[in-house]
C-alpha positions in Angstrom: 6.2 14.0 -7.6 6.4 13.0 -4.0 4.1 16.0 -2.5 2.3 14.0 0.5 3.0 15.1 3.9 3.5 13.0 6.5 -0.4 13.1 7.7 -1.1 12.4 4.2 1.3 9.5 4.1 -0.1 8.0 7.2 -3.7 8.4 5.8 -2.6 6.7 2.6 -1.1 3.9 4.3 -3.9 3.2 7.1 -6.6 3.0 4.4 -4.6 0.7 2.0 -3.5 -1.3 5.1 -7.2 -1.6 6.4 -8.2 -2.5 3.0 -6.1 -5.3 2.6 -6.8 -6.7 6.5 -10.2 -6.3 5.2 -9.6 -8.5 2.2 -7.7 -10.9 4.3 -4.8 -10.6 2.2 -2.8 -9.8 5.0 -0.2 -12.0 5.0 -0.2 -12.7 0.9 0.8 -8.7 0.9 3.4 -8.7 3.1 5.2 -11.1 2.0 4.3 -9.4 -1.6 5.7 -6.3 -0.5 8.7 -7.7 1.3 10.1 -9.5 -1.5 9.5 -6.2 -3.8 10.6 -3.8 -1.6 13.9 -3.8 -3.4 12.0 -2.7 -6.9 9.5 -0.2 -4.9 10.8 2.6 -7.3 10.8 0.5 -10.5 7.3 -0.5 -9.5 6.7 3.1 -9.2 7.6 3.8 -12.5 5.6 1.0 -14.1 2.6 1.8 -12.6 3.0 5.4 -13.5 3.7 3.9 -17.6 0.6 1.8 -17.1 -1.8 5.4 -15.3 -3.4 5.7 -18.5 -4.2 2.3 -19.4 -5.8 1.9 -16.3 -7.4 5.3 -15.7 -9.4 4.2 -19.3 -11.2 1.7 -17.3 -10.8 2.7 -13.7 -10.6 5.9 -11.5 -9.7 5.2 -8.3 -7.7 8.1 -6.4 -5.8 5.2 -4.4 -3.8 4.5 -7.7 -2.3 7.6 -7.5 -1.9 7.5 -3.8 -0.4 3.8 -3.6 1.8 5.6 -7.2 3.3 8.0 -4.8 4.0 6.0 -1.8 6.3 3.7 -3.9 8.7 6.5 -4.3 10.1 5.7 -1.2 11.2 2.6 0.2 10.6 3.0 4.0 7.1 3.9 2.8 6.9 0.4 1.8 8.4 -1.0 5.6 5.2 1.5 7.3 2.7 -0.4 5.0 4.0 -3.8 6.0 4.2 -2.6 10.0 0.8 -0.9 9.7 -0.8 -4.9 7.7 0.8 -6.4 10.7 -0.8 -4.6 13.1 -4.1 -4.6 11.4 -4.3 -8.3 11.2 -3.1 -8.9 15.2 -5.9 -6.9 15.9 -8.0 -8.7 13.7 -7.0 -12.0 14.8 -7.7 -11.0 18.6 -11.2 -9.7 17.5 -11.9 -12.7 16.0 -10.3 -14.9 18.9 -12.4 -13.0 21.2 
């Protein structure tokens, strides 16, 4: 299922990244993601079991983006790398 290329990949995780910075959610994701990094797959395949529950109420292509990214756990280290730099920045803008 994993068909993304690596531009793809990096696309996927900037715009979830920004979105989150954007949220300020920054930190509550990271450490999130870092204590489920273990179960990325298992997440994986519960939110593939759950696609049609949500896809009822919601469409939203980042689903199956975010979906696809869990397949692979260093996917999950880039997302927390890319939050991290997302919010420096942020913090520097806003210290400016």
């Amino acid at each position: 299922m994993s068909d993304l290329s690596p531009d793809q990949k990096e696309e996927i995780i900037d715009r979830i990244a920004r979105r989150v910075v954007d949220m300020r959610l920054g930190m509550v994701a990271i450490v999130m993601l870092e204590s489920a990094k273990p179960l990325s797959f298992l997440g994986n395949q519960a939110l593939i079991f759950f696609q049609p529950f949500y896809r009822t109420f919601f469409h939203s292509p980042l689903y199956d983006d975010f979906t696809r990214l869990l397949e692979d756990r260093e996917n999950i280290e880039l997302l927390i790398q890319k939050i991290e730099k997302y919010e420096e920045e942020y913090e520097r803008k806003e210290g400016s």
